[in-house]
Structures are given as C-alpha cells and as structure tokens.
N, C-alpha and C positions, 0 to 999 in steps of 0.2 A: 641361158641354157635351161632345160626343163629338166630334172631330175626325179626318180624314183629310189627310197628310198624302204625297203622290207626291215619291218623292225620286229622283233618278237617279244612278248611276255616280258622275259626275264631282264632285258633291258628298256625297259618302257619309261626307266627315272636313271638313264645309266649317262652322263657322260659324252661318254662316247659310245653311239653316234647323234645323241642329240644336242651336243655345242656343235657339231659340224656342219648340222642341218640349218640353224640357227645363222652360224656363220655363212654360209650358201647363200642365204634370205638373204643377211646385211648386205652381202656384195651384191644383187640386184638379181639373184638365181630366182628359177622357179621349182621348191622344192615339196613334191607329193610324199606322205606317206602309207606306207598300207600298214597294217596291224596284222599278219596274220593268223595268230593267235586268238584274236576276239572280235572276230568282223568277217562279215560273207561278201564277201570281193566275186563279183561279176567275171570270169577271168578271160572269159571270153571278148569283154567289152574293153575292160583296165588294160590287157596286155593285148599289144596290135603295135604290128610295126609301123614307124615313125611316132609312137606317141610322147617319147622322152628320147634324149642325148645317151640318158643310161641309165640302167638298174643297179643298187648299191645295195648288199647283204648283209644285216648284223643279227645273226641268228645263234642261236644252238644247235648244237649236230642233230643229224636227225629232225630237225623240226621243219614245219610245213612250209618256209620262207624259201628253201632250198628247191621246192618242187617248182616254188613260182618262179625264183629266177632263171631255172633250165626253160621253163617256160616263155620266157621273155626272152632266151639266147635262141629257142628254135625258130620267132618270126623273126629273129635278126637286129632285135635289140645289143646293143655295146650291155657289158655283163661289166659291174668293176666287187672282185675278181673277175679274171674270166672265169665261167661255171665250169668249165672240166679242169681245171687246176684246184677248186674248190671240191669238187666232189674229191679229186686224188686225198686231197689231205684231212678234208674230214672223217674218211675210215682210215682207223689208222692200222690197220691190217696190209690194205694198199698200201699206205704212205710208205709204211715199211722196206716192204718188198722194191716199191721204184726207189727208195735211199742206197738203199744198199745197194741194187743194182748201178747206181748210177758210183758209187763208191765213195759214198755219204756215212760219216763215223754213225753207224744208227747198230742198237746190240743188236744179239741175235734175236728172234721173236717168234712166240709160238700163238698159234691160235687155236680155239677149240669153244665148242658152244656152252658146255660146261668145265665150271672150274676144276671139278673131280678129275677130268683128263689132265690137268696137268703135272699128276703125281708122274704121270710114264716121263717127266724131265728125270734126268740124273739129278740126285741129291745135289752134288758137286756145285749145282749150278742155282743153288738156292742160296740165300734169300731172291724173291722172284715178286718184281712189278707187276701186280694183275691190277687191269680195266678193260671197259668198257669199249671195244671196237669204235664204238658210235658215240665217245664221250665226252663230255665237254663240262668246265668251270671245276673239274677235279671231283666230278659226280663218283662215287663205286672206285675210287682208285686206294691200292691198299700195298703195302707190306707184306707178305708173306713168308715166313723164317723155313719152315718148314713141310714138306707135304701135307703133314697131318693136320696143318692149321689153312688148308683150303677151302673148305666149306665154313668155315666160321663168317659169320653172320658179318655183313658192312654198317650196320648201324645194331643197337641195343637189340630192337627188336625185330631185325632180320629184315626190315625193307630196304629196297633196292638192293637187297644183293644179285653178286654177278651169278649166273646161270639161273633166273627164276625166268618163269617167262613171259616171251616178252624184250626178253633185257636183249638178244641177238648175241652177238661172237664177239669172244673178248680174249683179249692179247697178252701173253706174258714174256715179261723179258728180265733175263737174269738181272739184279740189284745192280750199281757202279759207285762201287763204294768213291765218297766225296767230303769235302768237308761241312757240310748243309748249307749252302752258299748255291744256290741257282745262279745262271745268268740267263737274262731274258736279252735278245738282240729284236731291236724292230727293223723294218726296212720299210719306207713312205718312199716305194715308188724310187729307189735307188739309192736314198738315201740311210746310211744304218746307223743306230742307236743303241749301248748296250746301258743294260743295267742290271744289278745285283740284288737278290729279293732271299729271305729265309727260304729253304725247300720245306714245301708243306709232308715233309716224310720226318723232318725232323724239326720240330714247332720248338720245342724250347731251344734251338741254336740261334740265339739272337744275333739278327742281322739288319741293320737299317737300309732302306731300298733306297740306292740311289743310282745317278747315272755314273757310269764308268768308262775308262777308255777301250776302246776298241782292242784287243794286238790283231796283227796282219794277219793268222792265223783263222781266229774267228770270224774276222771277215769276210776271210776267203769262203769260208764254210757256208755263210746265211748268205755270202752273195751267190752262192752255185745253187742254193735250194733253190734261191729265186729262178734261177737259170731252169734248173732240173723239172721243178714245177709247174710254171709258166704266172709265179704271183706277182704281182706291184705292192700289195699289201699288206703282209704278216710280220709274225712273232716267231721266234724258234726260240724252245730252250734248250739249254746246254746246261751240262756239267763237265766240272776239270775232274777226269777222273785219276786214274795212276799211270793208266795208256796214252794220256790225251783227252784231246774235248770230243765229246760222245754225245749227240742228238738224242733228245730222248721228246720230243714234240716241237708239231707245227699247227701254229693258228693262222688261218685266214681272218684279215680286220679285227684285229687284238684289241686291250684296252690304250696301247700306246702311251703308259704311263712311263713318267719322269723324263718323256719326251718332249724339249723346251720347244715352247710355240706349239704345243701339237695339235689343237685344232686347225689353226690356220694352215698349216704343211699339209696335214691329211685333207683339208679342202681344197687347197693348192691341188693336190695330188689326182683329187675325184675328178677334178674340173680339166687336168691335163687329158686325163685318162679316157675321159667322154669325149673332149675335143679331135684327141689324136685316133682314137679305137687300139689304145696300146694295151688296154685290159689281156693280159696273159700273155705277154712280152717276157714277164720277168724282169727281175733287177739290173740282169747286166752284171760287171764286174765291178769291185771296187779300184779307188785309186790305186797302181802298180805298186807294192812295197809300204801302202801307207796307212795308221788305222784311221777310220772313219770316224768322228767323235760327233759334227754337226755343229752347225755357228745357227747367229742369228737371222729370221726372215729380216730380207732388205726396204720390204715393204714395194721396189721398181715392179714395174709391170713384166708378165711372164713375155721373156723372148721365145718362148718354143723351140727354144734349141735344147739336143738330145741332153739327156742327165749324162752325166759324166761324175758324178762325186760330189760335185757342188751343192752349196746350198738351192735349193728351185725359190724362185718369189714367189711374194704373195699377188693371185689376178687382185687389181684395182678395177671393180665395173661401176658404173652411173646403176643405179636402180630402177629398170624400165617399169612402166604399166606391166603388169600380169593378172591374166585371169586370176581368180580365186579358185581353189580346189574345187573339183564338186565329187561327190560319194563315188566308191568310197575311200579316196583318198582325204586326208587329213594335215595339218600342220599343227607337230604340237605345243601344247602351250610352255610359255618358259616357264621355270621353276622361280621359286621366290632365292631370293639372293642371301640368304640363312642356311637354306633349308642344303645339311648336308645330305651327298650322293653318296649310294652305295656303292664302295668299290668292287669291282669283279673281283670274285675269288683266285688268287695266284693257284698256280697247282701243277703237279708235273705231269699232271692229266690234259691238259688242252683247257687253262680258261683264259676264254675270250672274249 
C-alpha cells in the first residue's frame, strides 16, 4: 500500500508517528511524508485522487496539516481519521456541544472570545478550566479560582494568554474536583487501553503512569465517543469525579503511550483502515459486560474480519520494489538508538 503521512513541527522527533511510519517501511509499505510546517508542497500536484491507499494526521490543532487532509478527503482520498470526525474534535467548543448532546458525561461549558466574559459565570461555579478552543499539548490551559484572577497572565510574561489576539475562542468549564489522578483511555481502531498519568492541574500529586484496567463503565463511555464521533483512533481523558467519570477531552491520534505493542497495533490499525475505508466508522462497542485491558500482537496474518474486542494481528507483508519518494514528499530518517524522545506533554488540555 502507498500511504501519506502529514507530520508537523512539533512532532518531527516524536515517537509517534514516526516508529509507525518506520514500521509501515519494514512491513514492505510505501510511506510518503509531507512536513507541513517547513516545506512548500505543490498541493495541487501531491493531493489527487488515486495517489495513496490514505492520508494519516499528526498535527496540532489549528495547524496547516488539517487543511491538507480535508483537502485529500475532498478528491476522495480514505482520510485516517476521517477529516469530519477530526475537525468535530479539534474545536473543542463543538466537541462539547455533540458530547453532551449525545449524552456524554462532558461539564457544562461556556465559550467567549475573551476571558473577561467569563466573570458573568456565577461565582458558585468557580474554580473554572479556561483554554484554548483550538488547543493542543495543554498550550494556555489554566486554573482559575476566582473571577478576579481571569486576566492574569498564562506565563510570567503574558505570552500566549488566552484572549490576546489571534489566540480565537476559548472555553470554560466549572473545576471536577478529583484526586489528581487522570485517566487517559486510547482506542486503536476498537480496541481500548486505559492508563493513569498525574493531572497536570496538580503536578506535585505524585502519580506513576501506567496502564490500568479498564471497569465496564469507562469503557462504555471511550467506546460511544468512538461511536458519537466517527474515530478509529483517539485518546479521551477522564476524571473520577464525586458524580462519576466526567470527560473533560478528546485527541485524535494521541501519543498511545503505555500502550503494549503500540506501534505495531497502530500500524496494524492504519493499514486496516486504508484497506477497508473504515476511517470514521468509529470504535463500535466494547465486549458486553467486560473491561477491555488488551493482550499481546499474535504476530498471524490479519483475517479482516470485523473488530469485535479482540486483539487485531500484526499484517506480515514480503517487502516489494517501491518507487522512491520524489519532492516533496520525504521519508524520515531513523533516529540514533541513545538518542532519547521527547515525550508529548500530558495535559487536560488536548495533548497529542
């Protein structure tokens, strides 16, 4: 298969998605990348229907990568997301509004282009989550105790805060008091993942990130998003509040960490996904009554029969001749095997 792969800036040394790509290669794929960030792409030429199986996003909100893949779903390229399940969830103003309509534990949320608007909340309902509509990697996401403390500046010297301009509409939603304990759920394409990480609202509650088991509960929840949304491949986080578990974000193509085997599953996953054109299917349901936890890839050849719960194998392909890239697509180079990766930032802002 030929695949295109939009990578931006901020993950050019990240992980994921460049072990995926890598992995893609080994199995005998043909994997292009574009940089949009730092590269004048022809778009006219690069994006045309039949020229890849499918287009894969790992971008930041807001950044140019997202124009290109709507671009590649309007000649009718396979999008993995699909792009309108993507757009739903990267404003997270929308996201809101379809959670909750759909009756998704998501708070209540207010929006407004400046932060000053949101003293007209009732007191009552402070302390109050502001970010970023358009945010990502936990950019401008802040604590808020009181009215009077909503223009205070997001960093020392007042860059990036929220309402300067520029920065567009940003979202507040009352505090859910918790014990500083995040859980991050992935879903690869049906299959769910949970794990536990410090909430970056409270950095000295020490918490070691690891994976965790699923209850039927939570599952039920990241599997509806998938449903509600139309994803195959995100993050939702959760907190156990005093009510319940309470959505408080969703990532398209996360970092997928302390997920065992996870590149090979998320290439598993890309290669289902281009194959079948199930991009914006959704996850589907989990097992009836059961939590999800995830075993090991079996390494058998994928049967293409539907996800059901199951672990999916790993595709075994021969390595064909393939053309080479030509401009301006690229394949990038491995890294040295020392050399550590920066990890995406956790955050209960959207990092992805």
């Amino acid at each position: 298969m030929r695949l295109c792969f939009l990578v931006e800036e901020q993950y050019r040394h990240d992980g994921m998605p460049l072990d995926v790509i890598r992995q893609l290669g080994a199995w005998g794929h043909q994997v292009d990348v574009l940089w949009p960030g730092r590269s004048l792409i022809p778009i006219s030429e690069a994006i045309r229907a039949g020229s890849h199986d499918a287009w894969v996003l790992k971008t930041v909100s807001g950044g140019p990568g997202l124009t290109l893949l709507e671009a590649a779903a309007s000649v009718g390229l396979t999008t993995v997301n699909d792009v309108r399940a993507i757009r739903g969830v990267r404003d997270k103003a929308l996201a809101a509004v379809i959670a909750r309509s759909s009756g998704l534990p998501v708070p209540v949320t207010y929006a407004a282009a400046r932060p000053e608007e949101f003293a007209e909340i009732p007191a009552a309902e402070f302390p109050l989550v502001v970010k970023p509509a358009d945010g990502s990697s936990g950019r401008a996401v802040r604590l808020v105790a009181t009215p009077d403390r909503l223009l205070d500046p997001v960093e020392p010297d007042g860059a990036g805060a929220p309402g300067a301009p520029g920065c567009g509409l940003l979202i507040a939603q009352p505090y859910v008091p918790n014990s500083g304990t995040d859980l991050k759920v992935y879903s690869v394409a049906g299959q769910l993942y949970a794990t536990e990480r410090c909430s970056p609202l409270h950095p000295a509650h020490a918490v070691r990130e690891r994976q965790v088991p699923l209850t039927p509960e939570i599952a039920r929840i990241a599997a509806e998003i998938g449903t509600v949304f139309g994803l195959d491949l995100y993050g939702v986080d959760i907190l156990l509040g005093p009510d319940g578990p309470v959505v408080v974000d969703i990532n398209d193509f996360p970092s997928f960490r302390q997920v065992p085997d996870a590149v090979a599953r998320v290439s598993a996953a890309v290669l289902e996904l281009a194959r079948n054109g199930r991009a914006g299917q959704g996850a589907g349901s989990p097992t009836a009554g059961q939590p999800i936890t995830g075993q090991p890839i079996t390494g058998q050849p994928d049967t293409g029969r539907p996800i059901t719960g199951q672990p999916r194998a790993t595709p075994a392909a021969p390595a064909p001749s393939t053309p080479a890239p030509t401009p301006p697509f690229t394949v990038p180079p491995a890294l040295p095997a020392a050399a550590p990766r920066p990890r995406p930032a956790a955050s209960i802002g959207g990092g992805r």
